[in-house]
N, C-alpha and C positions, 0 to 999 in steps of 0.2 A: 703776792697776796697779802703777805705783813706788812706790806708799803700803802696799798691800797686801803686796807682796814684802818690802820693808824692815821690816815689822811683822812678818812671817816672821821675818825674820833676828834682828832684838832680840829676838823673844819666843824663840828658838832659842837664839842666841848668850848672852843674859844668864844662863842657866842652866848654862852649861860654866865653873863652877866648884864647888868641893867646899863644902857646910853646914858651920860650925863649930860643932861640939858636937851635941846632940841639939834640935833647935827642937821647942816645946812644939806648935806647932800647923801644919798643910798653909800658912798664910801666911805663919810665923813664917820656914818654911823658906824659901820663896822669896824673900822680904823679906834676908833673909841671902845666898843666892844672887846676889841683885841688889848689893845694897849693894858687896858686895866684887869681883863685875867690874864694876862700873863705876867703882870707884875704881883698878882693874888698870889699863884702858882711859884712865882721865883721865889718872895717873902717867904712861903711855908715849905721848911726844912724838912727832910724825908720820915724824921723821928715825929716832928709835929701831924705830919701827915697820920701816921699808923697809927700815933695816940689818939687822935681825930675820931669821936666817934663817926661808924659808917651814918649814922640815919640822921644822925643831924648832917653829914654833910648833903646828902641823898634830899633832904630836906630844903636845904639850900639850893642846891642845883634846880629842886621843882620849882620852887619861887622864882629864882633869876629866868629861868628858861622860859616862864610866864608872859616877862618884861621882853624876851629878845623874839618870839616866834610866835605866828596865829596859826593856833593847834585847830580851831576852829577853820579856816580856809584850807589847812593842810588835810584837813580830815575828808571837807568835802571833795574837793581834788581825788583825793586817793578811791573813792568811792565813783566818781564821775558819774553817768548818766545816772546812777543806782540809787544818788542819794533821794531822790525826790521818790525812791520806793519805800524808805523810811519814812513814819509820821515822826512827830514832833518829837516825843519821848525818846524814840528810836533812836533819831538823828543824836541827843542829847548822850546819852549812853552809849553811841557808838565812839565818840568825841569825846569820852571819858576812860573807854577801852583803847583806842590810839594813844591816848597818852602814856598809859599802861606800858603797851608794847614797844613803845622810843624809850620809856623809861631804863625795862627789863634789857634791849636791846642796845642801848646807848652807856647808861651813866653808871651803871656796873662796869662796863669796859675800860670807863674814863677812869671809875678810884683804880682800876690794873693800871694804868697811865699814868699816876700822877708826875712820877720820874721824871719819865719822859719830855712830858708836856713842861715840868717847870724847867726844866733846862733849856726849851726854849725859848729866842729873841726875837723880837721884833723884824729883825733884819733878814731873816728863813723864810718871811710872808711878804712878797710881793702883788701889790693889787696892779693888774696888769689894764682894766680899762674899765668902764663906767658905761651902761650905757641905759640913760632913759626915756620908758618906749612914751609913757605919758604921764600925770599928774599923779598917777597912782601908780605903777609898775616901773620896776628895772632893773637892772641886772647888774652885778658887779663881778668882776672873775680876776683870780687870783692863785697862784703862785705857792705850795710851800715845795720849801729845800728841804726833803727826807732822804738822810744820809747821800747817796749820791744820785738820789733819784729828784726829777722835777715834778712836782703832782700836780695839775689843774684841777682846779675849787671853787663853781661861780655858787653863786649866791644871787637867789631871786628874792625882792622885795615886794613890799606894797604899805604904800604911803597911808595910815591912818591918824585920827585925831592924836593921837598921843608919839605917832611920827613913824618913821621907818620898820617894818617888821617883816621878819625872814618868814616865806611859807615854803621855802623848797631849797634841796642843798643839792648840787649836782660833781661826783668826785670823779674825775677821767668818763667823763661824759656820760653817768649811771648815777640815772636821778631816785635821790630820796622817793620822793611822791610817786615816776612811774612803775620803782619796782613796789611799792605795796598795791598800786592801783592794778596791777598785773595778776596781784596774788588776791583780795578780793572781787574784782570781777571773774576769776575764777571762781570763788566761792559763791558770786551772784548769780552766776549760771545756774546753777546746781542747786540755789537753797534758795526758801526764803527768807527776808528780812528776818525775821524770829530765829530764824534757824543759824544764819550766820551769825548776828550777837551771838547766838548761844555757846558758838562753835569757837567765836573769841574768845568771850566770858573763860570759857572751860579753860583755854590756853593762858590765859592772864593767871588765874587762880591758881591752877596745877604749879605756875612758878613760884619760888619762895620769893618772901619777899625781902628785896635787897637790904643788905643789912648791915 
């Protein structure tokens, strides 16, 4: 389960930095994504880390995270048939509450991480194939070496104006997107639109904020 979590968090964490320039191809980008946080993470020594305040780093990760993934696509996805049960505002609010919960969920685990994650290389992440479905979609799946374990990590894109963006992470074949789509359509049964925000809302707030 420590194996699996942590392959969460690297295949998460390694992409909350910005592509430099336009990458010619759905690996190229990620390939660049990687490259350049892990050499973030190698540069900053474990004492730089702790001295680090948390909300400016927390701060940073929301920015960069901005540049690598459409929270927007990822949001409706997760909602599936339900989102067209949200009006505008809804939709808008509930896409500000998902960020919320990847936030509380995600980059809190990553500052428990940072160790870990700068100690590794390049050479732990093998991207095993490429494959694109069309001008907009594609997948790339990948490889890390966690202690003696192999972990599979694809990676779904889609091609917009400003180029490659992640909407979906999938770790030992247990997708990001289907397990929250799981967990609100259950809540869509049961509620409505109003009532689920609220039931988010409530969960977002009750958590502190990371700090």
């Amino acid at each position: 389960m420590r194996c699996r979590i942590f392959a969460v968090l690297i295949g998460f964490g390694l992409l909350l930095v910005p592509a430099f320039g336009q990458a010619k191809a759905p690996a190229e980008t990620l390939k660049a994504y990687m490259d350049e946080v892990l050499d973030v993470f190698q540069q900053a020594g474990a004492e730089e880390a702790q001295a680090m305040k948390r909300a400016k780093l927390l701060e940073e990760l929301r920015r960069v995270a901005k540049q690598a993934f459409d929270f927007e696509i990822m949001a409706r996805m997760c909602l599936g048939p339900h989102w067209s049960k949200l009006n505008q505002e809804q939709q808008q609010e509930f896409i500000r509450l998902f960020i919320r919960l990847l936030e509380e969920n995600y980059f809190g685990k990553i500052l428990q991480y940072v160790d870990d994650i700068k100690g590794y290389s390049r050479d732990q992440i093998d991207f095993t194939k490429e494959t694109v479905f069309s001008s907009r979609k594609a997948m790339v799946q990948s490889v890390i070496h966690y202690n003696d374990k192999q972990v599979p990590v694809d990676y779904r894109l889609v091609s917009l104006d400003e180029g490659w963006k992640v909407y979906d992470v999938s770790v030992e074949g247990v997708s990001l997107v289907q397990n929250y789509r799981s967990q609100f359509r259950d809540m869509m049964l049961r509620m409505s639109p109003a009532e689920m925000l609220q039931t988010v809302r409530e969960k977002v707030e009750s958590q502190p904020e990371a700090s």
